[in-house]
N, CA and C atoms as a LAMMPS dump frame, in Angstrom:
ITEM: TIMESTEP
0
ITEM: NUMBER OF ATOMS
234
ITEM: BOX BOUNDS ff ff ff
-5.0000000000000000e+02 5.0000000000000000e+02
-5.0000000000000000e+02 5.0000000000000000e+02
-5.0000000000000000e+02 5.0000000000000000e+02
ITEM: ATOMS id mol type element x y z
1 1 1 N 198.144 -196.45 -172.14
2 1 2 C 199.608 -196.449 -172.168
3 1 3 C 200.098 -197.739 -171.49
4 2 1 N 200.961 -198.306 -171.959
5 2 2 C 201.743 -199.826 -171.721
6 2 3 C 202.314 -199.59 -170.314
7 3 1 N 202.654 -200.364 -169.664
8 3 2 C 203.038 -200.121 -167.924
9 3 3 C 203.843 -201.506 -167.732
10 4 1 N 204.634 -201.329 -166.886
11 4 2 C 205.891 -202.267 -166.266
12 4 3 C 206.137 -201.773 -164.694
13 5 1 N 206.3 -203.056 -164.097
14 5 2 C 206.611 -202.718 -162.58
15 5 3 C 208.238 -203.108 -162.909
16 6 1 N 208.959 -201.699 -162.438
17 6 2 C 210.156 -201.611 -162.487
18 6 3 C 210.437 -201.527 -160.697
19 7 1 N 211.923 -202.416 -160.212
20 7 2 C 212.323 -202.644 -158.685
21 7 3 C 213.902 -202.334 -158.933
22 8 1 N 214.166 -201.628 -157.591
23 8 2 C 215.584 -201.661 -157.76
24 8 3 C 216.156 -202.335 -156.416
25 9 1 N 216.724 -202.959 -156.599
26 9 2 C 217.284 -203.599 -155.26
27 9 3 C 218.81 -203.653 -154.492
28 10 1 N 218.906 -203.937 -153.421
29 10 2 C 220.314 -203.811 -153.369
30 10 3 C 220.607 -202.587 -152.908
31 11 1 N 222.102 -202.288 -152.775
32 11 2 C 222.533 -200.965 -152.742
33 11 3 C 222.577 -199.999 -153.964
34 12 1 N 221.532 -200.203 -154.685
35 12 2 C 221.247 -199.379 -155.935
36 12 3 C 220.914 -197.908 -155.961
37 13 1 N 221.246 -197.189 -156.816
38 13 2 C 220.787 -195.875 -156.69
39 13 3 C 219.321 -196.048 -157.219
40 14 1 N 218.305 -195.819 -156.442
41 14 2 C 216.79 -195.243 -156.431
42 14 3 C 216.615 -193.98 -156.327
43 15 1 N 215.032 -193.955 -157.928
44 15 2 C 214.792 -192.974 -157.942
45 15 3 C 213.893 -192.271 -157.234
46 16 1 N 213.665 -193.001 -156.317
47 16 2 C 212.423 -192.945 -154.883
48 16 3 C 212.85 -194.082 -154.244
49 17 1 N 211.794 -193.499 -153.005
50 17 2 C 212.216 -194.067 -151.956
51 17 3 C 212.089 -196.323 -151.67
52 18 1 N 210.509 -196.575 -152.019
53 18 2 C 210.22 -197.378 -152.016
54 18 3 C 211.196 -198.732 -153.23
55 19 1 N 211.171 -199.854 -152.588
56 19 2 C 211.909 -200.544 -153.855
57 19 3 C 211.502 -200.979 -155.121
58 20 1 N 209.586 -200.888 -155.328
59 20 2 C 209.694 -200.893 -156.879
60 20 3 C 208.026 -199.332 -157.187
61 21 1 N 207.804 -199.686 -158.546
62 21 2 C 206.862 -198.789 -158.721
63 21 3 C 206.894 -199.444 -160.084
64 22 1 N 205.337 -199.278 -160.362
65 22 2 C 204.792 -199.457 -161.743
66 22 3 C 204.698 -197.985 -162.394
67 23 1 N 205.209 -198.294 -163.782
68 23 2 C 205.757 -197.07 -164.204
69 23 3 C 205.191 -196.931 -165.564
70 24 1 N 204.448 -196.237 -166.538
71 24 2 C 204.269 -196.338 -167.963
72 24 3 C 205.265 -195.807 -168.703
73 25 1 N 205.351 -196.945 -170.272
74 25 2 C 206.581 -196.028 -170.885
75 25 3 C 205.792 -195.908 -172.74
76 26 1 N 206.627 -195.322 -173.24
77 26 2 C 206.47 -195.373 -174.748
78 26 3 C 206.647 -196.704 -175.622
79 27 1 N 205.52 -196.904 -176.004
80 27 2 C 205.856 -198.285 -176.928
81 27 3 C 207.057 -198.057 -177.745
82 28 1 N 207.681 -199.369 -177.758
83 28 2 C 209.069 -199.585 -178.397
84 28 3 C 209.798 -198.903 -177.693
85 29 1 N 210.02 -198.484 -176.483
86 29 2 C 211.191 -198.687 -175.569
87 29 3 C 212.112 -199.186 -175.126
88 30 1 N 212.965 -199.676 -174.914
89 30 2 C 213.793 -200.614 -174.097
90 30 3 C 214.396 -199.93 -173.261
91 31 1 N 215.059 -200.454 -172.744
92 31 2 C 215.512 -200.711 -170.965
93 31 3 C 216.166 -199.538 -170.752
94 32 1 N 216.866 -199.299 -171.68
95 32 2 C 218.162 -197.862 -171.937
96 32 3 C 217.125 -196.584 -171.093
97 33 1 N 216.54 -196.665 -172.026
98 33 2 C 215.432 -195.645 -172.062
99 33 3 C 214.777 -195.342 -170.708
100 34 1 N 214.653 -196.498 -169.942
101 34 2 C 213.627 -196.193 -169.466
102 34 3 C 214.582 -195.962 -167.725
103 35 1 N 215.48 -196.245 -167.844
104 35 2 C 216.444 -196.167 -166.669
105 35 3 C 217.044 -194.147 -167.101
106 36 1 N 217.084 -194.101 -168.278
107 36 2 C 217.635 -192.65 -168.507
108 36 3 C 216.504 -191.727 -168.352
109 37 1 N 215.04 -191.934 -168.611
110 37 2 C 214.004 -191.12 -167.874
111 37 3 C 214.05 -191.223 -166.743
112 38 1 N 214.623 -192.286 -165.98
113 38 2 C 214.606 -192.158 -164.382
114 38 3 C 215.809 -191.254 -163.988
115 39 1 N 216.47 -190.958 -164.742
116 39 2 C 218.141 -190.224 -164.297
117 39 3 C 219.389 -191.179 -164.104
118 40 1 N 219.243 -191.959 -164.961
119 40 2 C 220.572 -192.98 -164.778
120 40 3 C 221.22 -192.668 -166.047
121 41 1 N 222.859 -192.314 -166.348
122 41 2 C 223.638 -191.971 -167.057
123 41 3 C 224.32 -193.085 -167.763
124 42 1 N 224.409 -192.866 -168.814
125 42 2 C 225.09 -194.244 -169.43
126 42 3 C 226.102 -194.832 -168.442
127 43 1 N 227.204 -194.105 -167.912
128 43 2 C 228.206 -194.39 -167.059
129 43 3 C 227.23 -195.731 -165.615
130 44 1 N 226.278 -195.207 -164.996
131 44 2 C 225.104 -195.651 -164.128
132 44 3 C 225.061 -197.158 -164.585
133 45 1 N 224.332 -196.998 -165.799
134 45 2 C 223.902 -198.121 -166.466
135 45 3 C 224.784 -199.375 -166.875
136 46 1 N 226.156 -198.916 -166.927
137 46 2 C 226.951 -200.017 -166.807
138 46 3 C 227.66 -200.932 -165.88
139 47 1 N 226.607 -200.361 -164.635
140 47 2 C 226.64 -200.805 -163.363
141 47 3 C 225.356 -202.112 -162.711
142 48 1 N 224.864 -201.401 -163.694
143 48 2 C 223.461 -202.649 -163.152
144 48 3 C 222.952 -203.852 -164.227
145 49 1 N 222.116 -204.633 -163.376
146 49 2 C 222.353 -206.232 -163.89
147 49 3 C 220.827 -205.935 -163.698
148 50 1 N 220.164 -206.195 -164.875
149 50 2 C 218.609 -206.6 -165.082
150 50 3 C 218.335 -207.712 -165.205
151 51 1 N 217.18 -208.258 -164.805
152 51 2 C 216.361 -209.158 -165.58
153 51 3 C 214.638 -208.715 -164.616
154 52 1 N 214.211 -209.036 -166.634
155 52 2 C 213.139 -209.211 -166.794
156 52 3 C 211.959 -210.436 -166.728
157 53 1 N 211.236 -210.467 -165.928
158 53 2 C 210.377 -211.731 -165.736
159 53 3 C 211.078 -212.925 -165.645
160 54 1 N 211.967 -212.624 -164.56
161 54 2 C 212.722 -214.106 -164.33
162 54 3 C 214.034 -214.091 -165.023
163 55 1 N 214.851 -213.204 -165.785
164 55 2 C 215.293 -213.957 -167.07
165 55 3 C 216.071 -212.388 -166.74
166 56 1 N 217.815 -212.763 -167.021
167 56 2 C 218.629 -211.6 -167.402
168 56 3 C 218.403 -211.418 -168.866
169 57 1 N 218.859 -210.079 -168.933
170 57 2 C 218.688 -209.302 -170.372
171 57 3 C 219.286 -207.999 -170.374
172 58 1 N 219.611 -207.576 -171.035
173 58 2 C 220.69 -206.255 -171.682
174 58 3 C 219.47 -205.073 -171.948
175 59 1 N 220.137 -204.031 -171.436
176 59 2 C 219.731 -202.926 -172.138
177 59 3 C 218.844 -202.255 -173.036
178 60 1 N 219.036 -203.187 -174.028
179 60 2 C 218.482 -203.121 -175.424
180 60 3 C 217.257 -203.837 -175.424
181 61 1 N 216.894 -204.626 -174.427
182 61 2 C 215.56 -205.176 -174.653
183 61 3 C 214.312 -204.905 -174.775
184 62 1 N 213.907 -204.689 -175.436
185 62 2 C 212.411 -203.919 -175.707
186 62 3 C 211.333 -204.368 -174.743
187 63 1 N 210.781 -203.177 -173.754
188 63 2 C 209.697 -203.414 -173.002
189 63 3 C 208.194 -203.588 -173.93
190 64 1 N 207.754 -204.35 -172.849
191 64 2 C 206.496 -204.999 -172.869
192 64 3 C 205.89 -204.54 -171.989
193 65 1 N 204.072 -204.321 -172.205
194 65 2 C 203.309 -204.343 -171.253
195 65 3 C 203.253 -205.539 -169.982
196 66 1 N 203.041 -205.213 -168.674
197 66 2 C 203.067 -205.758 -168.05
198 66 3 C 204.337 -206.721 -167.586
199 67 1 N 205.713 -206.41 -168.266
200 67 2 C 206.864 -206.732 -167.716
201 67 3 C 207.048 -206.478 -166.205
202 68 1 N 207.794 -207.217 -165.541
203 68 2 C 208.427 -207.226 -164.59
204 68 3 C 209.787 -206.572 -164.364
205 69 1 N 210.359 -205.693 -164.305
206 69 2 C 212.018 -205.241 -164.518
207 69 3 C 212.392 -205.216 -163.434
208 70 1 N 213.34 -206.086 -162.693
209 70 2 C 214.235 -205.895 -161.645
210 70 3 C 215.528 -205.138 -162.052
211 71 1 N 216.224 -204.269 -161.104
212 71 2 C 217.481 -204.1 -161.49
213 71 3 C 218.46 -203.858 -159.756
214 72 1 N 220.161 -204.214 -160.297
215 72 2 C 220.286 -205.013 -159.186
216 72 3 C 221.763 -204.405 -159.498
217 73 1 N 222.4 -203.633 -158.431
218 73 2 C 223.384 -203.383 -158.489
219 73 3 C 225.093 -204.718 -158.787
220 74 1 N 225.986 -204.43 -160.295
221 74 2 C 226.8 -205.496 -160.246
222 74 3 C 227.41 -205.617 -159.294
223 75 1 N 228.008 -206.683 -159.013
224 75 2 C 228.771 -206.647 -158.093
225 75 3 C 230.23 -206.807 -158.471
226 76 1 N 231.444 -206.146 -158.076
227 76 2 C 232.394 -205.662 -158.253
228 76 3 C 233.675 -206.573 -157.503
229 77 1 N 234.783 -206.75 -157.907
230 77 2 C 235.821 -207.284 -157.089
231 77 3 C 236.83 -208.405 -157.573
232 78 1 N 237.257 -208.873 -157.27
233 78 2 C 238.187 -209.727 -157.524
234 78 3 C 239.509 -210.227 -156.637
């Protein structure tokens, strides 16, 4: 099974305690997915700012073995 070290950082809602964990998912996944098996609600999800291996990216991006996924609470204000 394909695996990604997913991190959440920040004042983010975590789904455990520690800030990241390598996690396996279903080939042809993307990001949606894999934050809503953790318990994040679409509403959630339009809160956080990913990037993958260096590099922002949306939602929709289809995981890869051995990705890197940070995710990082937006930041809000004006």
């Amino acid at each position: 099974m394909p695996s990604v070290t997913a991190g959440f950082f920040g004042p983010i809602k975590r789904p455990w305690p520690e800030h990241s964990r390598r996690l396996e998912f279903v080939p042809g996944s993307d990001i949606a997915a894999l934050l809503a098996d953790l318990g994040y609600s679409p509403a959630d999800m339009r809160r956080v700012a990913v990037v993958r291996n260096g590099r922002r990216v949306g939602l929709d991006a289809r995981l890869e073995d051995g990705d890197d996924v940070r995710f990082v609470l937006l930041a809000g204000g004006g």
